[in-house]
C-alpha positions, 0 to 999 in steps of 0.5 A: 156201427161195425169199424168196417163202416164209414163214418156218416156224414155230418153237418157242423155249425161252427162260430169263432166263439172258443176258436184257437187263436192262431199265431199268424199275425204279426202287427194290428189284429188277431187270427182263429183257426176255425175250421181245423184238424183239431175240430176233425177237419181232414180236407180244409182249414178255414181262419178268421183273419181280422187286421187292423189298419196297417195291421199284417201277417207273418210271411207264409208258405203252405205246402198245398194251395190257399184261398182267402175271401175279402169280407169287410175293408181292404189291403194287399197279398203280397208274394215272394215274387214282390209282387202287390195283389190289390184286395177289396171288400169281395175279392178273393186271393189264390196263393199256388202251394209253396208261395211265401205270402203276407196279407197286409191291410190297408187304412181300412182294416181287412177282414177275412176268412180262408187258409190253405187246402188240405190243411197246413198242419204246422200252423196247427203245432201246440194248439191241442189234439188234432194238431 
């Protein structure tokens, strides 16, 4: 392929197995960077959310939109407004670029997965080539 050529698509199959923990949790679980710059993502990230009862995130704030899917249990997106977003198994939350959020779960645990779109690169400093 001459360096005037693009790129062929590609299709990957990705697994949270051997993923880079992300340092977005702050109580009651853990968070992996799945789809990420690092793995040669340009366009999306994707992160693997899973918190405990009572377990949350830190506070964020990305400079483009992000999205999270609701898999299994329940909590609540809370917004620098003060505002509490309800979420339930299947819902999913939008979060407007430059938003400062939390996701927080609820008795059940939440599990979830999503991040912001193009990618937030700051999440990414420290965790390897792509970052």
């Amino acid at each position: 392929m001459s360096a005037a050529e693009p790129e062929a698509p590609a299709v990957r199959v990705v697994d949270v197995e051997g993923s880079p923990a992300l340092p977005i949790v702050k109580s009651g679980g853990s968070a992996t960077a799945v789809i990420w710059p690092g793995m040669g993502a340009r366009l999306r990230s994707m992160h693997h959310i899973s918190l405990h009862a009572g377990g949350s995130t830190v506070r964020m704030r990305h400079p483009s939109d992000a999205v999270y899917y609701v898999i299994s249990g329940n909590g609540r997106a809370d917004d620098d407004g003060g505002t509490e977003h309800p979420l339930v198994e299947g819902s999913m939350v939008h979060i407007d670029a430059g938003t400062e959020y939390a996701l927080r779960a609820g008795p059940e645990g939440l599990e979830a997965v999503g991040g912001p779109a193009p990618a937030d690169r700051a999440m990414y400093e420290g965790l390897g080539e792509g970052s």
